[in-house]
ZAVEX-871786 format. One record per residue (C-alpha): residue in one letter; x, y, z. Coordinates in Angstrom, 2 decimals. Layout:
% ZAVEX-871786
<"A", <X, Y, Z>>
...
This chain:
% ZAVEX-871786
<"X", <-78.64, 109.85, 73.79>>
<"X", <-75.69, 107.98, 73.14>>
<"X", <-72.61, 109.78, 74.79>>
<"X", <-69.88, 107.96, 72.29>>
<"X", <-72.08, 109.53, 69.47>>
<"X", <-70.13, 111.63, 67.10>>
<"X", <-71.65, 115.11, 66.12>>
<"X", <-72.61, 115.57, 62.68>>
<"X", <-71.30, 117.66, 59.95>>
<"X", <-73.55, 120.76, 60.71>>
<"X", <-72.74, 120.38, 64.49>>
<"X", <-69.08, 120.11, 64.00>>
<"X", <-68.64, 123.25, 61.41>>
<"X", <-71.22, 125.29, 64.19>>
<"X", <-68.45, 124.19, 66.66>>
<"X", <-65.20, 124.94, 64.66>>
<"X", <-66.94, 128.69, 63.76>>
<"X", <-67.36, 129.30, 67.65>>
<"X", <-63.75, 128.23, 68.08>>
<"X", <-62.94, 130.20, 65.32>>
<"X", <-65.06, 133.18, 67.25>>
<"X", <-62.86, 132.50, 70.77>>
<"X", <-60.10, 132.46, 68.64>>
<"X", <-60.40, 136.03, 67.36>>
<"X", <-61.00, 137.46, 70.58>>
<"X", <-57.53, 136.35, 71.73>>
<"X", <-55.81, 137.68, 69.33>>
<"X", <-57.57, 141.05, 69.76>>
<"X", <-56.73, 140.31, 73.51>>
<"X", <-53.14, 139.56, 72.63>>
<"X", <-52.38, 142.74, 70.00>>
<"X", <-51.44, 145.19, 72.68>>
<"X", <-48.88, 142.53, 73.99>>
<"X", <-47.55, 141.76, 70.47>>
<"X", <-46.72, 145.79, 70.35>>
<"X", <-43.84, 144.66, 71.82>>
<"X", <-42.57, 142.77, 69.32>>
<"X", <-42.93, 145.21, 66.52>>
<"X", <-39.67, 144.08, 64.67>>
<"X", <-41.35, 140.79, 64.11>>
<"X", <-44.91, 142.49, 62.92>>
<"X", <-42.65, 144.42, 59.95>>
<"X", <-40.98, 140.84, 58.92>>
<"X", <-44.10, 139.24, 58.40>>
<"X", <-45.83, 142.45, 56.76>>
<"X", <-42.75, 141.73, 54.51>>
<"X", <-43.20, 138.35, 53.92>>
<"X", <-46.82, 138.43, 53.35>>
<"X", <-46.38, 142.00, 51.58>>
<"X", <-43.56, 141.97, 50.12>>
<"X", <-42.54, 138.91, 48.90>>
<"X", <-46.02, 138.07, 47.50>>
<"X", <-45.85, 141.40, 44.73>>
<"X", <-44.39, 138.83, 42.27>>
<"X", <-47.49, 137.41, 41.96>>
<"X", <-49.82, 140.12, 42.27>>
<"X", <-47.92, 142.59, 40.59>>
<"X", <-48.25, 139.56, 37.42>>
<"X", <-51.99, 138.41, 37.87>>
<"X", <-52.94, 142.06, 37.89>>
<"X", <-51.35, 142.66, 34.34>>
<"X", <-52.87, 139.63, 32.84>>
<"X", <-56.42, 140.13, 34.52>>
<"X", <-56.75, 143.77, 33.55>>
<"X", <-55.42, 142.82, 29.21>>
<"X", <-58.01, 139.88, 29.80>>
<"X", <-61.14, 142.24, 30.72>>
<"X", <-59.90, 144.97, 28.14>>
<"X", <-60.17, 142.78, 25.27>>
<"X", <-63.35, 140.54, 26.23>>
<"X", <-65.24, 144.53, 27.44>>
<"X", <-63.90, 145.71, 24.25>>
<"X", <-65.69, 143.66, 21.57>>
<"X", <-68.61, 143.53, 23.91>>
<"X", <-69.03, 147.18, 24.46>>
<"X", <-68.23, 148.17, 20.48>>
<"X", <-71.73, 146.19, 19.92>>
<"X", <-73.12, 149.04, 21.88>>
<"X", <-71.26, 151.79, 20.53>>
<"X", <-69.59, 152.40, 24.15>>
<"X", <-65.90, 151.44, 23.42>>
<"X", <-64.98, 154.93, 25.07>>
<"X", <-66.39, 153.60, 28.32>>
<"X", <-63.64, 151.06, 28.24>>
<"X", <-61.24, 152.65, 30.99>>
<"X", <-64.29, 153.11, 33.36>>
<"X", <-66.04, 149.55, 32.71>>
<"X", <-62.59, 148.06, 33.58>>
<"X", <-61.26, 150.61, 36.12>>
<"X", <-64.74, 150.35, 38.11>>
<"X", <-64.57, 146.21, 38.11>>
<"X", <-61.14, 146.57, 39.54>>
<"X", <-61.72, 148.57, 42.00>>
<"X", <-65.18, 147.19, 43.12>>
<"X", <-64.50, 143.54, 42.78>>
<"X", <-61.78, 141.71, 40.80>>
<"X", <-59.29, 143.79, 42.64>>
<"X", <-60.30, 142.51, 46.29>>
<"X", <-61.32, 139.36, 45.48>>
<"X", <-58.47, 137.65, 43.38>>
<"X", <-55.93, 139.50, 45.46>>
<"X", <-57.64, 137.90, 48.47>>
<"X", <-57.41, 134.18, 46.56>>
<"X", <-54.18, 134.84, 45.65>>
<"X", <-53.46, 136.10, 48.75>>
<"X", <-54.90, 132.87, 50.46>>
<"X", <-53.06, 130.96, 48.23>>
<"X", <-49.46, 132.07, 48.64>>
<"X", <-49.06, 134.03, 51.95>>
<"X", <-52.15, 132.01, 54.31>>
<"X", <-51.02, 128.85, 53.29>>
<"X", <-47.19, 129.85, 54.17>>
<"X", <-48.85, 131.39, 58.10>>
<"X", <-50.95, 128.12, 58.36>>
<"X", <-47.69, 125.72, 57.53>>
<"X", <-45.08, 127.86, 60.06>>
<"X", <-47.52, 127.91, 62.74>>
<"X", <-48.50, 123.80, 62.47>>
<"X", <-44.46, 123.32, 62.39>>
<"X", <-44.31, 125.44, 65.24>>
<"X", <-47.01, 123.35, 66.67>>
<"X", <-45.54, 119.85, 65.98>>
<"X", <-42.36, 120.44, 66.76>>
<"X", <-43.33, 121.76, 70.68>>
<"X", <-42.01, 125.34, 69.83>>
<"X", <-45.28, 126.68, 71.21>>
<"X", <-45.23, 124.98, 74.53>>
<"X", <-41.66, 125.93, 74.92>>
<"X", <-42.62, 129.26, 74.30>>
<"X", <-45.56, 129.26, 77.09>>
<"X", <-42.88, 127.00, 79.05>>
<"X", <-40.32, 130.14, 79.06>>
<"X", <-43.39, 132.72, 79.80>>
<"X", <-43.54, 134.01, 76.37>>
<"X", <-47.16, 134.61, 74.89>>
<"X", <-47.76, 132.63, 71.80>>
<"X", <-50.41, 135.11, 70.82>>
<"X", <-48.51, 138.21, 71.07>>
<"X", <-45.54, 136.60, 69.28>>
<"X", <-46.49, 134.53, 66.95>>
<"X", <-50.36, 134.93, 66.07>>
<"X", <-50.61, 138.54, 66.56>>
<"X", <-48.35, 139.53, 64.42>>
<"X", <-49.35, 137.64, 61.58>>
<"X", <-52.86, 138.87, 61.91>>
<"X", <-52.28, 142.43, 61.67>>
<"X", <-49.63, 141.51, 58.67>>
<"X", <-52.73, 140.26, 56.66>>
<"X", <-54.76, 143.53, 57.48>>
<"X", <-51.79, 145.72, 56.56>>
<"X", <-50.93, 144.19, 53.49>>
<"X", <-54.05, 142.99, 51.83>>
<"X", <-55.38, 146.61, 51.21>>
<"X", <-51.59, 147.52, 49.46>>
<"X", <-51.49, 144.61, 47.84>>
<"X", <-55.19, 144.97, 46.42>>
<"X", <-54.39, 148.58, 45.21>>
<"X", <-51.34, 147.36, 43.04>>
<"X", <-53.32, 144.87, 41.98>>
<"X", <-55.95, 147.38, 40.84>>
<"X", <-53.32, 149.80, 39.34>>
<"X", <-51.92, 146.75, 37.38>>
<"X", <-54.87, 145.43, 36.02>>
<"X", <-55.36, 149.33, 34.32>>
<"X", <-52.19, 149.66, 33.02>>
<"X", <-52.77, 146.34, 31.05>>
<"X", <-56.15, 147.65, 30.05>>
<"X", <-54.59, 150.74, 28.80>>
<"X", <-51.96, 148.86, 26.75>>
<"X", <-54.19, 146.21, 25.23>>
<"X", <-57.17, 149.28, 24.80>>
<"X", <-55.03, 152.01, 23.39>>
<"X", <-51.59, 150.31, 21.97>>
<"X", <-53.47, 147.24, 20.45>>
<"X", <-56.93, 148.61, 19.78>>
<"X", <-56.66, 152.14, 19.01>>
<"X", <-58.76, 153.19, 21.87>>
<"X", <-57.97, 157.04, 22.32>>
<"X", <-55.05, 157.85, 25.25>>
<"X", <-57.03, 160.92, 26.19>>
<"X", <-60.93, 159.09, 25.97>>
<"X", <-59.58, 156.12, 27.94>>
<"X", <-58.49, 158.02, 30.87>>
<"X", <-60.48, 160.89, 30.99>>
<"X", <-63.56, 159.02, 31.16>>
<"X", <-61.94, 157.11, 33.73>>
<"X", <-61.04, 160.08, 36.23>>
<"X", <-64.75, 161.87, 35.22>>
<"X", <-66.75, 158.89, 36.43>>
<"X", <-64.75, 156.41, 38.86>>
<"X", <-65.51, 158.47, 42.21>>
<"X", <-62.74, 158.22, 45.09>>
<"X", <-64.87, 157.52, 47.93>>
<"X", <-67.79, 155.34, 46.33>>
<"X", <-65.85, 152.80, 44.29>>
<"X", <-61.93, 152.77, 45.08>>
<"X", <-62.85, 153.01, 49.35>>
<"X", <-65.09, 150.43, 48.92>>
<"X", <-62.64, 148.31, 47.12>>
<"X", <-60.07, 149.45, 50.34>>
<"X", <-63.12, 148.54, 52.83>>
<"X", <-63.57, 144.83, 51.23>>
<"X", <-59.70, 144.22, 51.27>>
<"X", <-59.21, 144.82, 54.52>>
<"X", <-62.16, 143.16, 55.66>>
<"X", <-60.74, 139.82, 53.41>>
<"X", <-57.31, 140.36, 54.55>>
<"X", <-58.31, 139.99, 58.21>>
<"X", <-60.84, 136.51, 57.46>>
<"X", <-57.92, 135.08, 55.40>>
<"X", <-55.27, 135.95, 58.16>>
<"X", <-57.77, 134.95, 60.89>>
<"X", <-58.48, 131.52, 58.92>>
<"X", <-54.55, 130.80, 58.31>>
<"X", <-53.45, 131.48, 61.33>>
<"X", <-56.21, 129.44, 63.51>>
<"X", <-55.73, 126.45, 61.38>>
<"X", <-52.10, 126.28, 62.06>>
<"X", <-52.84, 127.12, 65.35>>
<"X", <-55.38, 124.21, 66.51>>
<"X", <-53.87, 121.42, 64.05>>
<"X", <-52.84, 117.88, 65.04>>
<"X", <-49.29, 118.28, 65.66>>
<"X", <-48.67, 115.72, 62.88>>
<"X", <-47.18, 115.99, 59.32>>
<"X", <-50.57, 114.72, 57.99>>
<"X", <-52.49, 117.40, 60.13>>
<"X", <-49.83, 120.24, 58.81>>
<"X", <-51.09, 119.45, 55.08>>
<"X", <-54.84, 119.27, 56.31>>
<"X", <-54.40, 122.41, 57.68>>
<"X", <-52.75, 124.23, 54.77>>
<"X", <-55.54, 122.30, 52.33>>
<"X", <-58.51, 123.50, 54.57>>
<"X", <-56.78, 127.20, 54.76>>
<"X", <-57.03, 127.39, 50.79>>
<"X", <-60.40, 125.72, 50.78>>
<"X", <-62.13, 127.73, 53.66>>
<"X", <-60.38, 131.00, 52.99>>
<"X", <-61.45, 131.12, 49.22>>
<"X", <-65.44, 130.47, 50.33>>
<"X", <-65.46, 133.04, 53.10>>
<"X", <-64.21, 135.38, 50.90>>
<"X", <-66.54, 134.90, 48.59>>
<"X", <-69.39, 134.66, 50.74>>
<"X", <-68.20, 137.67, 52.32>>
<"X", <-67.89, 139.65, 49.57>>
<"X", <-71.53, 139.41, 48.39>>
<"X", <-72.52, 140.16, 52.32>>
<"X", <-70.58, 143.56, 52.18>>
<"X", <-71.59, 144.25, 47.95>>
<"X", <-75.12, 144.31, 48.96>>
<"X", <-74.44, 146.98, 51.94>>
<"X", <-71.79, 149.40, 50.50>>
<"X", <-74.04, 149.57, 47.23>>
């Protein structure tokens, strides 16, 4: 075999997923360390929380007046426009709500872990922090992880509670849906712990891949402008397919 051969594509993603895999472990290794520094866990549950509503808080509205109006026509073939609050409150809950908020949430607050820890990376802040003893796991990585796992579940559920409130308005204010039909088939058939914890399970689970895939891309990039923006572009990219893959993985088990 040639030893200047390059591995192939297959080779070097099999690689990068083990890497990935080591990666994890540290951090889990790290998180009783990073306890100290639970001032800087709260600012970046904050930033990632906090500061990404805006978007959320909007998507959510839009998403849920979107699926109201194209379920609405479609179920009035039927006869079934009462079932409107449950169609839409059960495709919130079970999948839209998760999965955009995990895109979006990819989108705004991985990309934002991915560029800070690259910077931190080019710029020598981590070796100076190993330099002065200080655990770049527990202070920077750590924190961020559990951020993602603490907000993605909040931010999923306002998402969710969003999306029906624009159901309700487009259903009942623009329609003429029934106040009392849309909701109380809603509460009769959208169970607690069947549909809205398996929503909470699938969040979670996506806010710890898309934290985990932010913040090891930062993490392991060339400490280079160029590899900064390659790292923030394969965040998006890689983030959005796990997800995705992901969620039909844990779909077919919770159903």
């Amino acid at each position: 075999m040639n030893p200047n051969r390059k591995p192939g594509p297959v080779a070097s993603a099999l690689a990068e997923v083990g890497e990935a895999g080591l990666f994890l472990l540290a951090i889990l290794a790290a998180i009783p360390g990073s306890l100290r520094h639970l001032r800087e866990t709260l600012r970046q549950i904050w930033f990632v929380g906090a500061m990404s509503l805006i978007i959320i808080m909007t998507c959510g509205l839009f998403v849920g007046m979107v699926l109201a109006l194209q379920l609405y026509y479609t179920l009035a073939k039927f006869g079934g426009t009462a079932a409107l609050g449950t169609v839409v409150a059960l495709s919130l809950f079970r999948e839209l709500g998760p999965v955009v908020t995990a895109l979006l949430f990819a989108g705004r607050a991985g990309t934002s872990m991915t560029a800070e820890i690259g910077l931190m990376r080019a710029t020598d802040q981590l070796s100076a922090m190993e330099m002065m003893a200080v655990d770049p796991m527990s202070y920077v990585v750590a924190p961020r992880f559990m951020a993602g796992i603490v907000a993605m579940p909040l931010l999923a559920c306002i998402f969710s509670a969003l999306g029906i409130l624009g159901a309700q308005l487009v259903g009942v204010s623009w329609l003429g849906l029934d106040n009392g039909t849309f909701w109380g088939n809603m509460t009769a058939n959208v169970d607690v712990w069947k549909d809205f914890a398996n929503g909470l399970w699938k969040s979670t689970a996506f806010g710890a891949v898309v934290a985990l895939t932010a913040t090891f891309q930062g993490y392991t990039t060339a400490p280079t402008s160029e590899g900064v923006a390659y790292a923030t572009t394969r965040t998006v990219v890689s983030s959005s397919i796990i997800v995705l893959a992901l969620d039909f993985v844990m779909t077919a088990f919770l159903m």
